[in-house]
VODOGU-489829 format. One record per residue (C-alpha): x, y, z; residue in three letters; residue number from 1. Coordinates in nm, 2 decimals, decimal comma, padded with zeros to 4 digits. Each point is the difference from the previous one (the first is absolute). Last residue first. Layout:
! VODOGU-489829
R        x        y        z   rovex   vexdren
R        X        Y        Z     Ala       NUM
...
This chain:
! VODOGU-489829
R        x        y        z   rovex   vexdren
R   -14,00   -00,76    20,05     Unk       416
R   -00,30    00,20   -00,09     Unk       415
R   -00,25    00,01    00,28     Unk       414
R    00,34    00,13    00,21     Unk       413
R    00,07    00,27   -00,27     Unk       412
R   -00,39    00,13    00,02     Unk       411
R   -00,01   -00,02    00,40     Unk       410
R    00,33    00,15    00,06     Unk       409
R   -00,10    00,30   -00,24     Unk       408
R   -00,33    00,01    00,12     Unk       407
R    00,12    00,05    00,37     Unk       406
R    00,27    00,27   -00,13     Unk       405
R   -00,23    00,18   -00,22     Unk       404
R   -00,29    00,04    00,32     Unk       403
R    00,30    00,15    00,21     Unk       402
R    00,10    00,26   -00,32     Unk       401
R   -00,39    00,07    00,00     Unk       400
R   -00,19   -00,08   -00,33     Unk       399
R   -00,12    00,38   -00,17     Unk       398
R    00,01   -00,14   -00,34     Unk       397
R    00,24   -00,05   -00,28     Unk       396
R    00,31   -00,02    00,15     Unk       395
R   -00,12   -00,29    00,20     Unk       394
R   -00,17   -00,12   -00,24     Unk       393
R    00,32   -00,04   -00,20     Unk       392
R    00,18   -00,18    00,30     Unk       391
R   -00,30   -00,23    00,08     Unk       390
R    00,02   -00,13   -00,41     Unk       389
R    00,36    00,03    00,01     Unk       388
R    00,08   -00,26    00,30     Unk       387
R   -00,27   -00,25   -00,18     Unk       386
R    00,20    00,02   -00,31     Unk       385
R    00,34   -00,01    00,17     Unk       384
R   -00,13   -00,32    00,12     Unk       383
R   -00,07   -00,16   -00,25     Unk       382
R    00,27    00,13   -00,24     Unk       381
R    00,31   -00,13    00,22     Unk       380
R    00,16    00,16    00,27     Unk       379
R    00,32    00,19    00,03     Unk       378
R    00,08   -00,02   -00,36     Unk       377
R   -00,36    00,07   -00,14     Unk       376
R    00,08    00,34   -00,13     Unk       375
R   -00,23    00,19    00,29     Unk       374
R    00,20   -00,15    00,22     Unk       373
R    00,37    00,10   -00,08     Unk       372
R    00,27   -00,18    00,13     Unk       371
R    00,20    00,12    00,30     Unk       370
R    00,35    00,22    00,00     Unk       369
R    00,09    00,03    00,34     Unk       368
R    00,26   -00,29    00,05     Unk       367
R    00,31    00,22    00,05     Unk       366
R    00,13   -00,11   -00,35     Unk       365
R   -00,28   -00,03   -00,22     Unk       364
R   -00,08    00,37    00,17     Unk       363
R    00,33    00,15   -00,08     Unk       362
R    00,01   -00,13   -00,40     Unk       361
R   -00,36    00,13   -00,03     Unk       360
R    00,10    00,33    00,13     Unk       359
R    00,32    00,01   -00,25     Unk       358
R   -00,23   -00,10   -00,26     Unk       357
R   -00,30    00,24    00,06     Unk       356
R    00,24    00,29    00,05     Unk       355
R    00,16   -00,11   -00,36     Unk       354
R   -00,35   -00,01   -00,13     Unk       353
R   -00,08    00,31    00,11     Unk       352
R    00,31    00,23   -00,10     Unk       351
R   -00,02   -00,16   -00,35     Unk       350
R    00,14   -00,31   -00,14     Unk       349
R    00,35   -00,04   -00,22     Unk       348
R    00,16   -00,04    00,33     Unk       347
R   -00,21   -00,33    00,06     Unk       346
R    00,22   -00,16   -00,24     Unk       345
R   -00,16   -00,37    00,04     Unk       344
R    00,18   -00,28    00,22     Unk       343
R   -00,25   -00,02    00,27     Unk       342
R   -00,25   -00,08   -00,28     Unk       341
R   -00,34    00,02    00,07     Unk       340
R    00,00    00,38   -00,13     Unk       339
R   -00,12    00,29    00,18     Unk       338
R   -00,40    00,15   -00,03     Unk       337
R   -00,09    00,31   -00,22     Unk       336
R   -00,10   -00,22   -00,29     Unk       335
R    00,18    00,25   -00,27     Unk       334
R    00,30   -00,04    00,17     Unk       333
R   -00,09   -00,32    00,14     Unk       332
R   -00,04   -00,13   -00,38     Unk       331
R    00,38    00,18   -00,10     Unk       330
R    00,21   -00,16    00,28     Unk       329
R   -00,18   -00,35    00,00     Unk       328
R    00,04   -00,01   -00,39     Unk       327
R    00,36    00,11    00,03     Unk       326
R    00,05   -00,32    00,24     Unk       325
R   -00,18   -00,21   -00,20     Unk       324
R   -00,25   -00,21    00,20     Unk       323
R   -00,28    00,10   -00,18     Unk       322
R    00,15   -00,10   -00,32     Unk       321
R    00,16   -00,33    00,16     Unk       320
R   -00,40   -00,08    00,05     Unk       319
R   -00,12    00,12   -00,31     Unk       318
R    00,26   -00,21   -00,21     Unk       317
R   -00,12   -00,33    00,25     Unk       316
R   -00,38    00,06   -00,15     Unk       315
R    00,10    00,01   -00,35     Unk       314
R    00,19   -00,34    00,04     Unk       313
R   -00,25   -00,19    00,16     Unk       312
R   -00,30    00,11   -00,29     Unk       311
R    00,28   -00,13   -00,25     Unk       310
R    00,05   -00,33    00,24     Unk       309
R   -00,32   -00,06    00,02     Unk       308
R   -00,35    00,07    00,24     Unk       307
R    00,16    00,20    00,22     Unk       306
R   -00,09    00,00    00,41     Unk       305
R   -00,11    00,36    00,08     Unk       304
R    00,30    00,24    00,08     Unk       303
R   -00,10    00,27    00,33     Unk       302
R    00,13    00,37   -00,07     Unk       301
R    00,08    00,15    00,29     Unk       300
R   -00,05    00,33    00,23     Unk       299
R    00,14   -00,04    00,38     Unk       298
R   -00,13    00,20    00,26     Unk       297
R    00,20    00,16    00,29     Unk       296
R   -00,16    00,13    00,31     Unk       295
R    00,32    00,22    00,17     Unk       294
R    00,04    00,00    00,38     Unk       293
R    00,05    00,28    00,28     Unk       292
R   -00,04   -00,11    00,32     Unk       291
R   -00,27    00,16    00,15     Unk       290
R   -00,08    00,30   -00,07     Unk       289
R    00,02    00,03   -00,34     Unk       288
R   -00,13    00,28   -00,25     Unk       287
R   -00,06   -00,10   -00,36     Unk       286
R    00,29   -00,05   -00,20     Unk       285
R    00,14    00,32   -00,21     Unk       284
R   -00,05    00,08   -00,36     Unk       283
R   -00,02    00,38   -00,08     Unk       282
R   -00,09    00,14   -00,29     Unk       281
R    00,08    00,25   -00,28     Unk       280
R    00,39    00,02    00,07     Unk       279
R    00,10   -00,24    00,21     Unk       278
R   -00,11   -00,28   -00,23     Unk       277
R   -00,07    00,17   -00,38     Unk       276
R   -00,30    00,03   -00,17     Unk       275
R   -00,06   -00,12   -00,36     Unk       274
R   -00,34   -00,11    00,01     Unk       273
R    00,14   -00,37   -00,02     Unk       272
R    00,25    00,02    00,30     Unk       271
R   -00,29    00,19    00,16     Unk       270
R   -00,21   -00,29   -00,11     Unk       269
R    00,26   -00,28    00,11     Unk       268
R    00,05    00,15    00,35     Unk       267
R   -00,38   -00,18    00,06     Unk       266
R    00,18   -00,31   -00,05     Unk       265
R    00,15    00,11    00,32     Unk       264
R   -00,28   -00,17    00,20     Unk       263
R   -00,27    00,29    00,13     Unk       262
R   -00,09    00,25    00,23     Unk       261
R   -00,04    00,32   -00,17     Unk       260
R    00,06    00,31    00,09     Unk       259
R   -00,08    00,41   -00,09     Unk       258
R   -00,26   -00,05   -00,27     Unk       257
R   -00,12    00,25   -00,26     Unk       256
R    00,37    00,06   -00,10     Unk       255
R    00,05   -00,16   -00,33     Unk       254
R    00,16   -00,33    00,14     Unk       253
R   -00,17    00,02    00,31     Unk       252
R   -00,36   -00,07   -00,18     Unk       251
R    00,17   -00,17   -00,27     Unk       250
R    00,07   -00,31    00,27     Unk       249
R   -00,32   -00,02    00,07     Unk       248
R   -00,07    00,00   -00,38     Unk       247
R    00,22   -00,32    00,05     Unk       246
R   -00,17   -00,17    00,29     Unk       245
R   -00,35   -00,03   -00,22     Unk       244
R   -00,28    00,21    00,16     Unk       243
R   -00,27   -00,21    00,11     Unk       242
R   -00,09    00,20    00,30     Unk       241
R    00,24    00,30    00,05     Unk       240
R   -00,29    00,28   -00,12     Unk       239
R   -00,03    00,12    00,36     Unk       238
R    00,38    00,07    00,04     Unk       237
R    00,22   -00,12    00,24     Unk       236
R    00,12    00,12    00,32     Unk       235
R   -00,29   -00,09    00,23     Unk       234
R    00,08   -00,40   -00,11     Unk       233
R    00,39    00,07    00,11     Unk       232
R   -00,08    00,05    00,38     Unk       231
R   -00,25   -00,31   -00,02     Unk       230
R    00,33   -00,18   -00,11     Unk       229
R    00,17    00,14    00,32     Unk       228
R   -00,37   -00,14    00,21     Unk       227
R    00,07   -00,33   -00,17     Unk       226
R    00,38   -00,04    00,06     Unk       225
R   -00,08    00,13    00,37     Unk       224
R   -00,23   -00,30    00,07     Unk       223
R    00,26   -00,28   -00,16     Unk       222
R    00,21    00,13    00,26     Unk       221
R   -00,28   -00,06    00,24     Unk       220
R   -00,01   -00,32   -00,12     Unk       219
R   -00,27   -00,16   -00,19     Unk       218
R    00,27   -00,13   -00,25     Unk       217
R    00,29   -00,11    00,27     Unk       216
R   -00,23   -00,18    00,19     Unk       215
R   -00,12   -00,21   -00,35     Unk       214
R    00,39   -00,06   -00,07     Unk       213
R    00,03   -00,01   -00,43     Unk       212
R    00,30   -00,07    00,05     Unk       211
R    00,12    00,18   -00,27     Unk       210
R   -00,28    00,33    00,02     Unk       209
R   -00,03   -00,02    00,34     Unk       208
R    00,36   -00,11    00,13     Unk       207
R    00,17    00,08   -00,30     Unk       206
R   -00,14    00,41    00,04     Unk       205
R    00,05    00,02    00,34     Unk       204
R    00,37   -00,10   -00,01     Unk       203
R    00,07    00,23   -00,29     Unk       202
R   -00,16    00,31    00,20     Unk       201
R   -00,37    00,06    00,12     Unk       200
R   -00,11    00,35   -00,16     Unk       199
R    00,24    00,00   -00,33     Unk       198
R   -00,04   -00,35   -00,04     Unk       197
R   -00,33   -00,01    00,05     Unk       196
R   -00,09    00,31   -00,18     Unk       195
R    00,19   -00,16   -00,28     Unk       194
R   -00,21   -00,31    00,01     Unk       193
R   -00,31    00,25   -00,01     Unk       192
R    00,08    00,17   -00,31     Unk       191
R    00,07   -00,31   -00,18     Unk       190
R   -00,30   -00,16    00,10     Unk       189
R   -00,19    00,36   -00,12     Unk       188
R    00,13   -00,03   -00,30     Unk       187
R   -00,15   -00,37   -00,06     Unk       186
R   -00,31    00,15    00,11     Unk       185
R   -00,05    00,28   -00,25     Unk       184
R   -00,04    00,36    00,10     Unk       183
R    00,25    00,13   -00,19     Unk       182
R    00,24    00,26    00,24     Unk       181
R    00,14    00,33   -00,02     Unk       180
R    00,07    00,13    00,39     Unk       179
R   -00,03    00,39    00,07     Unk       178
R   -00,22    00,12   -00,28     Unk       177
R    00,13    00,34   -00,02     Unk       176
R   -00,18    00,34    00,00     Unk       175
R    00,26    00,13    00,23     Unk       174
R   -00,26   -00,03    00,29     Unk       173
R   -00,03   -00,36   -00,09     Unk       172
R    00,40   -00,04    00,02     Unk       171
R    00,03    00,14    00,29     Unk       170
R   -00,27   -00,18    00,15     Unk       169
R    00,14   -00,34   -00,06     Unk       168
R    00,39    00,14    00,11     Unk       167
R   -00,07   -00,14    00,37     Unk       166
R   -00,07   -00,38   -00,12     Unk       165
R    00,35    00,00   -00,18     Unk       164
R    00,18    00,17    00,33     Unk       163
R   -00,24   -00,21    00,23     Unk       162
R    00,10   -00,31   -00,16     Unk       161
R    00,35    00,09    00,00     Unk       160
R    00,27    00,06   -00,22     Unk       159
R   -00,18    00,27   -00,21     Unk       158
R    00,10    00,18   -00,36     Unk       157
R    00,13    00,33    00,09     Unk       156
R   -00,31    00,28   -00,05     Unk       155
R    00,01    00,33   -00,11     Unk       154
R   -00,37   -00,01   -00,12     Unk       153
R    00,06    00,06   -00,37     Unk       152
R    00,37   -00,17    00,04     Unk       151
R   -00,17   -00,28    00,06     Unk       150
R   -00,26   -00,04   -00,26     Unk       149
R    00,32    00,05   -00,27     Unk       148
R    00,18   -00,26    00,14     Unk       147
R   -00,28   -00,21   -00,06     Unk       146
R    00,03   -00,33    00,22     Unk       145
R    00,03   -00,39   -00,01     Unk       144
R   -00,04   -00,20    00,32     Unk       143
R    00,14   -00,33    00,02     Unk       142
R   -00,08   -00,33    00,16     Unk       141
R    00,00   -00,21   -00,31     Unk       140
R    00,35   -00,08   -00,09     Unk       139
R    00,02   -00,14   -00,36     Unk       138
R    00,22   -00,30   -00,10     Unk       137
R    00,10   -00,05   -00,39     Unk       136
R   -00,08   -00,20   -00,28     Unk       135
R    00,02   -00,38    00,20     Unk       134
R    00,01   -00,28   -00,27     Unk       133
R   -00,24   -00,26    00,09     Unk       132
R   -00,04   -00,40    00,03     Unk       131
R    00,34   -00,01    00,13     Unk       130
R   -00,02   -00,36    00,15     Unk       129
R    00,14   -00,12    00,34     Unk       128
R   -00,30   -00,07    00,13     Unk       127
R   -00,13    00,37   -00,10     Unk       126
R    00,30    00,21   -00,13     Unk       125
R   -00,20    00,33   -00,09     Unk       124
R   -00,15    00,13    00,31     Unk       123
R    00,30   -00,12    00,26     Unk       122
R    00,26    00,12   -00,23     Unk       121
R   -00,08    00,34    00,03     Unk       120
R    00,01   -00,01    00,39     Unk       119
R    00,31   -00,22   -00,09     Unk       118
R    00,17    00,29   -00,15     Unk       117
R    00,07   -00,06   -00,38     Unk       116
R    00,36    00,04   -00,14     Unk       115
R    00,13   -00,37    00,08     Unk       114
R   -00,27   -00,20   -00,05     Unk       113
R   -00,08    00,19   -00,32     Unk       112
R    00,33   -00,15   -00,13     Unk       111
R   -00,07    00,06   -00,36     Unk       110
R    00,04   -00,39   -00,16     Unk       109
R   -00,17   -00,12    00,35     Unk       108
R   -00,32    00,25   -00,08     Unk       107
R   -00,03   -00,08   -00,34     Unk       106
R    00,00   -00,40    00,02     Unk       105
R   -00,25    00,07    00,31     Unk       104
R   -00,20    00,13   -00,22     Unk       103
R   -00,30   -00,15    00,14     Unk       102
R   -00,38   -00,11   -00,02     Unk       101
R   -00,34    00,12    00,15     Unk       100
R   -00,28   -00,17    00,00     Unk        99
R    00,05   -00,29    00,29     Unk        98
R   -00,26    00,13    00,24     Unk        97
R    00,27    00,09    00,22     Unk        96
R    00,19    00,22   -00,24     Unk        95
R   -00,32    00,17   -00,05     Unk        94
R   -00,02    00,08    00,41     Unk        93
R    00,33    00,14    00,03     Unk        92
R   -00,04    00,20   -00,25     Unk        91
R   -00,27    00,16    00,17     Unk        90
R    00,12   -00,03    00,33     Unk        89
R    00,23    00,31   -00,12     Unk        88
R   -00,10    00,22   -00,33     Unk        87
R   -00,02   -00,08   -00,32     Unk        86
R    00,01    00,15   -00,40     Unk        85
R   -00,05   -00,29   -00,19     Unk        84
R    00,20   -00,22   -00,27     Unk        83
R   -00,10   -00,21   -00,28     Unk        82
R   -00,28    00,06   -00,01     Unk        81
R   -00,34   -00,28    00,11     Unk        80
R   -00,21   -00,13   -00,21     Unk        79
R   -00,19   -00,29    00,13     Unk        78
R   -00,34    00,16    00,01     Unk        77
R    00,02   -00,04    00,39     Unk        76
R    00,38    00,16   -00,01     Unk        75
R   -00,12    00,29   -00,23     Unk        74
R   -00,28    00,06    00,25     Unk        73
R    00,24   -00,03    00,38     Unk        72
R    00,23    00,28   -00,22     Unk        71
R   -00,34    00,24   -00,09     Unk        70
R   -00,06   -00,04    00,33     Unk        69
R    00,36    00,06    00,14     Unk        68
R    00,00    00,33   -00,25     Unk        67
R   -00,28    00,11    00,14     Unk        66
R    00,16    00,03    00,33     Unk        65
R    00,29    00,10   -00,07     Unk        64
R    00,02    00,31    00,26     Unk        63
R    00,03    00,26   -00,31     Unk        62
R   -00,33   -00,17   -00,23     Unk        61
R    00,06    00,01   -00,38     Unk        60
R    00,11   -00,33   -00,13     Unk        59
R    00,30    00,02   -00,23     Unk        58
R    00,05   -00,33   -00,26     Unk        57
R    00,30    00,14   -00,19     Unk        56
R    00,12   -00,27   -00,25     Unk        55
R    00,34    00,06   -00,08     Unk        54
R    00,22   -00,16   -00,32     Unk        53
R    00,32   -00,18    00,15     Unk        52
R    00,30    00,13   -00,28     Unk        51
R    00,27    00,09    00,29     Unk        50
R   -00,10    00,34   -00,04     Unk        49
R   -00,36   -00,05    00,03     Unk        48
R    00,09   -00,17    00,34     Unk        47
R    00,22    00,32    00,09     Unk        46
R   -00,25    00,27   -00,09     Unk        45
R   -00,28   -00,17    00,18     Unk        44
R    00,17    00,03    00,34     Unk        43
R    00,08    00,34   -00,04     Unk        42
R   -00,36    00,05   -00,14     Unk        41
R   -00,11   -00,15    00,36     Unk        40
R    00,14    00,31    00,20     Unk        39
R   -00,18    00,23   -00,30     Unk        38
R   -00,29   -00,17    00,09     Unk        37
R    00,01    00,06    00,34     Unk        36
R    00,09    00,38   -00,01     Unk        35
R   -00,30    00,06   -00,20     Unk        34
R   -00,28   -00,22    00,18     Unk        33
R   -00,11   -00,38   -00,13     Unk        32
R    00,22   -00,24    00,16     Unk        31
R   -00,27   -00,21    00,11     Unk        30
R    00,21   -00,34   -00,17     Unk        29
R   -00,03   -00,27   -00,26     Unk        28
R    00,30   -00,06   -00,18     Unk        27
R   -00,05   -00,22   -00,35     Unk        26
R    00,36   -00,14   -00,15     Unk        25
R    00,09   -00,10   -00,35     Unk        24
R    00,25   -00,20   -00,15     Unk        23
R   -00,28   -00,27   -00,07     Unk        22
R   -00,31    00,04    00,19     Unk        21
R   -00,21    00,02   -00,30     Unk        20
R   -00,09   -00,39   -00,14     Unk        19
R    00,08   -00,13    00,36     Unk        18
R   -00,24    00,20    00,19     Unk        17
R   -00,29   -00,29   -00,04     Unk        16
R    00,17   -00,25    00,09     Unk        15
R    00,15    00,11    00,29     Unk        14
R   -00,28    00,21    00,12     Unk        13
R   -00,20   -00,36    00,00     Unk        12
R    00,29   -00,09    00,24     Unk        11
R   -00,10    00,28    00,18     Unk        10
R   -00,28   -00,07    00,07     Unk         9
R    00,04   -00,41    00,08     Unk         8
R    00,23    00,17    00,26     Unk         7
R   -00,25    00,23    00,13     Unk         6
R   -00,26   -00,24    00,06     Unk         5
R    00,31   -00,25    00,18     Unk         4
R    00,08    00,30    00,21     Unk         3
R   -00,33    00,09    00,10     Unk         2
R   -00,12   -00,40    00,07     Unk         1
């Protein structure tokens, strides 16, 4: 009965969108701070240029949430854009209820079969239909520093867990807030899924967060991933709560922080503030000891069905726009991530993103790169929900690392 109800919808979308829709294209998306929309200007730039007007739809809200909301209302009203900014399961799921369409046309013309990595592949062709055009991949598990906050204390920038939890009251002493974080649950998911790589190691992380293995999540493993991320809540500020992950960003950006632990969209805002990597800050992945890993993400922009052959035609110029190789070289530079393409000029890419691509090149290879959680690839939006709502209380209260683990299990297995 959902899919037929959201059929009849948007058929009533098709009627009604006709008398505007024609060489034009709407993109809802939550990418709202500096370096982000200066990433999707790129984009922008080369559909206007092709003679597509652009109809920017952003939806305030870093994690997506509101923007998934707003998306589920449009859809309900039968009106939903022409493309959206989505993550993992997520596109998965609205090519299952039948909403979204293809440019398949597009993508056999271009060869994205050929220059996509079948991780990237795997959240955009769904049964055999690309029903997305991937922007870029982001690595999650990194830690981004102040150069500046470093050489105040005379620090090296840690390898270990007890190096990086070691340099806390350093920092405070130097009048330094230690760890720059916004207190908002989808950053604290992404937090904790690189504690669990960093703490557990790749084979950890896809047997919990992948596999979703109850034993696994109120392990003792599981344990010490709390009691590190209990480490990091006595590093942050008092005011954290609610802060958006961008100001969080400024913190270390103009000094007032020391690190951050955040996807490298964050590298966007230095990018953005006009800093340069290596220079003014660090970017290094979070302490491992296990064995090693990289948490990629994959950022896309999801086509709704058209309702003509005008509306069709707009929609398939922003998808060979985003899959321009220039485009992919000048939105990650702005973005802060690396380019879907395996075929893109990496060289013209700073010292970040090339370490980023020759580390995500390694672990595709020797099987230790693992989907992100917290982006609905690993699991779908159920049960990452009930995951985050134990994980942010967690970080939020004075819960034991042993009584986390137990909820976690309970929460994920309530959920599947």
């Amino acid at each position: 009965m959902k899919r037929i109800a959201n059929i009849a919808a948007l058929t009533l979308w098709f009627s009604s969108a006709q008398a505007f829709a024609e060489n034009s294209v709407e993109v809802m998306h939550f990418w709202t701070s500096g370096g982000e929309a200066a990433a999707l200007g790129v984009i922008k730039d080369k559909v206007t240029l092709a003679g597509v007007d652009w109809q920017d739809a952003p939806v305030a809200g870093g994690g997506g949430d509101q923007a998934k909301t707003a998306l589920q209302a449009r859809i309900a009203a039968g009106n939903p854009p022409a493309a959206m900014l989505m993550l993992g399961q997520n596109i998965v799921d609205w090519a299952n209820e039948g909403l979204l369409g293809d440019v398949n046309a597009v993508a056999e013309a271009e060869g994205w079969d050929n220059v996509l990595p079948q991780a990237v592949q795997g959240f955009n062709k769904i049964n055999g239909a690309y029903v997305a055009a991937p922007t870029n991949v982001h690595r999650t598990d990194m830690i981004w520093a102040s150069r500046a906050a470093f050489e105040k204390i005379g620090a090296e920038f840690p390898t270990t867990w007890d190096e990086f939890n070691a340099l806390a009251p350093r920092f405070v002493e130097a009048g330094i807030v230690p760890v720059a974080h916004g207190g908002q649950a989808w950053q604290e998911a992404y937090m904790f899924e690189a504690v669990v790589l960093g703490v557990g190691g790749a084979d950890f992380y896809r047997t919990a967060l992948v596999d979703l293995n109850l034993e696994a999540l109120r392990s003792e493993t599981m344990q010490s991933v709390f009691a590190q991320m209990a480490e990091i809540r006595g590093m942050v500020d008092e005011d954290f709560s609610g802060r958006d992950w961008n100001l969080a960003t400024a913190m270390v950006i103009n000094g007032e922080a020391a690190m951050q632990i955040m996807g490298d969209w964050a590298k966007g805002e230095f990018t953005n503030a006009g800093q340069t990597a290596g220079e003014d800050f660090a970017c290094t992945p979070v302490p491992k000891t296990g064995d090693g890993g990289f948490v990629y993400l994959v950022n896309s922009l999801s086509f709704f069905a058209q309702p003509d052959a005008d509306a069709a035609s707009a929609q398939a110029t922003l998808a060979s726009a985003i899959m321009d190789p220039e485009v992919q070289v000048a939105f990650n530079q702005a973005k802060g991530a690396i380019p879907a393409r395996t075929d893109a000029d990496f060289s013209a890419l700073d010292a970040c993103a090339q370490a980023t691509a020759a580390d995500f090149s390694a672990s595709d290879t020797d099987g230790t790169a693992v989907p992100t959680f917290a982006g609905t690839h690993a699991a779908g939006a159920s049960v990452v929900g009930a995951a985050t709502d134990v994980i942010t209380e967690f970080f939020n209260t004075d819960m034991t690392p042993e009584d986390a683990a137990e909820q976690l299990a309970e929460a994920v297995e309530l959920a599947l």
